[in-house]
C-alpha positions in Angstrom: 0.0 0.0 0.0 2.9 2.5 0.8 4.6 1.7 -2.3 1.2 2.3 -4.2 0.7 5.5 -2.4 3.9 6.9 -3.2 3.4 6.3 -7.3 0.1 7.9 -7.3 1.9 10.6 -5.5 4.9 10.9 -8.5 2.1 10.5 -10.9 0.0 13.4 -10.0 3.2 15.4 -9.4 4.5 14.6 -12.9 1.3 15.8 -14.3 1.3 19.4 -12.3 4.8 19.5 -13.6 3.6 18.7 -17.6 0.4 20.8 -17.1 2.6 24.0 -16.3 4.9 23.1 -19.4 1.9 23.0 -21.7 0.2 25.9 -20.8 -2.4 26.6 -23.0 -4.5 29.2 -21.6 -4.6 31.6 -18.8 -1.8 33.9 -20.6 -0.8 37.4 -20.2 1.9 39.5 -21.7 4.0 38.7 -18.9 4.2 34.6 -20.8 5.8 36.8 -23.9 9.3 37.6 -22.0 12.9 37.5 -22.6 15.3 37.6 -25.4 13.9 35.0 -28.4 16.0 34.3 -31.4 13.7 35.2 -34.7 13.6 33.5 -37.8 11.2 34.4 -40.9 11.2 32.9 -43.8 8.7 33.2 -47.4 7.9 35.4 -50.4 6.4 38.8 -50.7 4.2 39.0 -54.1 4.0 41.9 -56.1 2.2 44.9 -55.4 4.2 45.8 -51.8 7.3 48.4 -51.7 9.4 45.0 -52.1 8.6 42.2 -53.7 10.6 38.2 -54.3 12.3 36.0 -51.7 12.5 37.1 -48.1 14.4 35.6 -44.6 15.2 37.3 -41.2 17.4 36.6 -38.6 18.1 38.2 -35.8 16.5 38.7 -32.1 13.5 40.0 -30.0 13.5 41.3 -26.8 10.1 41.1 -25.1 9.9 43.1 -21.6 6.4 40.8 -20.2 4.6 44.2 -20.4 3.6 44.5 -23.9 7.0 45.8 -25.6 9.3 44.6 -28.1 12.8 45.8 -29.1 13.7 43.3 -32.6 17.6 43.8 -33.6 17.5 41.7 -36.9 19.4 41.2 -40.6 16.7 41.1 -43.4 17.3 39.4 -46.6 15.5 40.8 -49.2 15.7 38.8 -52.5 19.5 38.5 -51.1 20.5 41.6 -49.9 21.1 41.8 -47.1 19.7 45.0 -44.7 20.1 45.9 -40.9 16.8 46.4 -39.9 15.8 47.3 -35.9 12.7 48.3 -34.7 10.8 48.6 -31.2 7.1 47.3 -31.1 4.0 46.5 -29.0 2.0 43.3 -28.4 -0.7 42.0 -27.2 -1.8 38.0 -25.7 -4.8 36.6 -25.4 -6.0 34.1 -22.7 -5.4 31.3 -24.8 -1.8 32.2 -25.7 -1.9 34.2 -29.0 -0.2 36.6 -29.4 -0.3 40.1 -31.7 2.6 41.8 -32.4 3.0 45.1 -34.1 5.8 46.9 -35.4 6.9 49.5 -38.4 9.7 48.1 -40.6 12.5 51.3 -41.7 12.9 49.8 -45.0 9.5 51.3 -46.5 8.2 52.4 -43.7 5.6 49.6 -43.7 3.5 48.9 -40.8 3.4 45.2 -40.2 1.2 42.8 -37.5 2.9 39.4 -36.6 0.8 36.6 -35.3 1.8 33.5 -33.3 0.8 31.0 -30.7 2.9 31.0 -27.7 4.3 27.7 -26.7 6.7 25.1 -24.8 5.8 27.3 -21.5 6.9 30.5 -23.3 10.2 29.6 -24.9 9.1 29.2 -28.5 6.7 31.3 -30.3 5.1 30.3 -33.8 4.3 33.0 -36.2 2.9 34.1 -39.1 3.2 37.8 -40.9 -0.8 38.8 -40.9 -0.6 42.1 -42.8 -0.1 43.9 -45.0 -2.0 41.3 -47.3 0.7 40.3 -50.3 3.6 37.7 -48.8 3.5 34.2 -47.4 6.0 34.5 -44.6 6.0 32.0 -41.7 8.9 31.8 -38.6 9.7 31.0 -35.2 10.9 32.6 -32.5 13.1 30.7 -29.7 14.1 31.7 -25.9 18.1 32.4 -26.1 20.2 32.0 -22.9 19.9 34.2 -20.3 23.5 35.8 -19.9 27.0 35.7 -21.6 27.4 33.3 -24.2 31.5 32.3 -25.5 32.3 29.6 -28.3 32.3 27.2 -25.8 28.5 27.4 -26.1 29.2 25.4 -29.4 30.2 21.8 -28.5 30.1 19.0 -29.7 27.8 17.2 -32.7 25.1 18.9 -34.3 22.3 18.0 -37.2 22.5 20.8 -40.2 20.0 21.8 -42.3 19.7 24.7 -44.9 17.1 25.1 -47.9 16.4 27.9 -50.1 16.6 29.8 -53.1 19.9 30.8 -54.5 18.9 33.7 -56.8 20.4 34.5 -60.2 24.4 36.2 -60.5 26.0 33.7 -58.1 28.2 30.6 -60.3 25.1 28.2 -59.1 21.3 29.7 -58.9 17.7 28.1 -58.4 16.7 25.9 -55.2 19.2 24.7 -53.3 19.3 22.4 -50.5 22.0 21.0 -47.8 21.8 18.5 -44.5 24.8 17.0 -43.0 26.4 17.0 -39.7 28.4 19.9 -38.2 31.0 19.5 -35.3 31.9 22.2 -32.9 35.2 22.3 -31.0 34.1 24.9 -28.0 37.3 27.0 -29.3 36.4 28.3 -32.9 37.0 25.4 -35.4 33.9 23.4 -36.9 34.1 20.7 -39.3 31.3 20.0 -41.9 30.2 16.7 -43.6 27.6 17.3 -45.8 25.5 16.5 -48.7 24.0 19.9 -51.1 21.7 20.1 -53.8 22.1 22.7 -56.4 19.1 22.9 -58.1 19.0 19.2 -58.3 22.5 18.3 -59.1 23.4 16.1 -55.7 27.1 17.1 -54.4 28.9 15.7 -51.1 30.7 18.7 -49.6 32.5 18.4 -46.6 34.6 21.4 -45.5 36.1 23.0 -42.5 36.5 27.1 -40.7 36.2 29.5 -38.0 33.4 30.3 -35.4 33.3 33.2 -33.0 30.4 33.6 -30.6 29.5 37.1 -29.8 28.8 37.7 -25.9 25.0 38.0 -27.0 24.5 34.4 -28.5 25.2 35.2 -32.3 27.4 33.0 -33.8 29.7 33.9 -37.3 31.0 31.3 -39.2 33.3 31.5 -42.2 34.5 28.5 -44.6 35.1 28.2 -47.8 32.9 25.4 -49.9 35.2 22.6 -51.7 35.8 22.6 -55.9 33.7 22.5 -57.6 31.7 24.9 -55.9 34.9 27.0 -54.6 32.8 29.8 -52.8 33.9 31.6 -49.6 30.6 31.8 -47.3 30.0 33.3 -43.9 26.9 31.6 -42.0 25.5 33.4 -39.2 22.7 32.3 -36.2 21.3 33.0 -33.2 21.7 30.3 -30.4 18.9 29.3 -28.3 18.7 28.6 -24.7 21.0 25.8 -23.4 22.5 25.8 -27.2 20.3 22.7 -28.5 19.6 24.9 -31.2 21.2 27.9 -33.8 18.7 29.4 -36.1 20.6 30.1 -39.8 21.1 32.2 -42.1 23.7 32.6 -44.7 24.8 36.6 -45.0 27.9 36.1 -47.6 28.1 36.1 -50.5 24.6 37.6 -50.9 22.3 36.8 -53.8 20.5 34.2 -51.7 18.0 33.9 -49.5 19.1 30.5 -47.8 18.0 29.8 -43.8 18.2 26.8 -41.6 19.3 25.5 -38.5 21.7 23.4 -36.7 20.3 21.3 -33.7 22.4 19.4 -30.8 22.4 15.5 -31.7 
């Protein structure tokens, strides 16, 4: 009976523990708080100030009262602009959230939306006006202090898609997983497999990492012949570095994001 009693007793205090981890209603802007890396990735259609291929990386500081301050790199149909702007929000009992902001380049007014999740560390979103783009992202709690390159350690998965648009040696869709391994003291090693516009190549290559004291890593390399093009990748680590969200800044003329997650 006593070993009985205590598993009901773990049981019941598992589930409190999973019920506060799912939280599903009940929310405030106070469940919106924190520094979140931000991803967005789509297309904007014709008819807006700017129109083709579109990605964002960068981060969002929410204050749990309603305000924003977004520090971010925009991509727009691969160039690549700073773009930082405060904001205001708004979240509804049942977690989802209404964020507003203006963007400098073109002044345009936009409203994110997004369901608050994983007790407030990830937020789904979706760019709900102006009308004219398809642009979906994420945004992920980051670490809460100093990060070094010893953030970056050990084995992680790799995965980059997107398109690669014309004036670089290969353009169209283009495609990579593959493993990536971090030494915790600014060398990574890549093994690989790409896909340039369907033609399949294994690419395995090595460089550099530096991890800014904010969580954003820079990483340079240079891709093996045939390909033989010097890139720089840059992300945003996420809390307890089990994730970095992607995006490659050099050389521009493409609009390619992804992520690397901790195997």
């Amino acid at each position: 009976m006593t070993e009985l009693r205590a598993l009901l007793l773990i049981t019941i205090a598992g589930a409190g523990v999973s019920a506060l981890q799912a939280k599903d209603s009940g929310c405030t802007v106070a469940d919106f708080s924190g520094t979140f890396a931000i991803t967005v990735t789509g297309s904007i259609l014709p008819g807006l100030p700017i129109s083709g291929d579109f990605g964002r990386l960068g981060k969002v500081v929410a204050d749990g009262a309603g305000n924003t301050v977004a520090t971010t790199l925009a991509n727009y149909n691969g160039n690549n602009v700073e773009e930082d702007f405060p904001g205001v929000y708004q979240v509804s009992d049942n977690c989802y959230l209404t964020w507003q902001a203006t963007l400098p380049t073109g002044n345009l007014a936009v409203r994110f939306e997004g369901i608050i999740a994983s007790g407030g560390t990830e937020v789904v979103l979706f760019i709900a006006d102006p009308p004219g783009a398809v642009l979906l992202g994420n945004l992920k709690k980051q670490k809460d202090g100093v990060c070094t390159a010893a953030d970056l350690n050990g084995t992680y998965a790799l995965s980059l898609a997107g398109p690669v648009e014309p004036g670089l040696p290969i353009s169209g869709q283009f495609g990579r997983v593959g493993q990536v391994v971090f030494d915790a003291a600014g060398s990574a090693s890549a093994t690989t497999i790409a896909s340039y516009g369907g033609a399949v190549l294994r690419e395995n290559f090595s460089g550099a990492y530096t991890v800014s004291a904010d969580c954003h890593l820079t990483w340079t390399t240079v891709l093996p012949p045939p390909v033989g093009l010097p890139i720089t990748v840059e992300g945003a680590i996420t809390a307890d570095s089990a994730q970095v969200k992607l995006m490659i800044t050099n050389p521009p003329g493409a609009v390619i994001l992804g992520s690397l997650t901790k195997q």
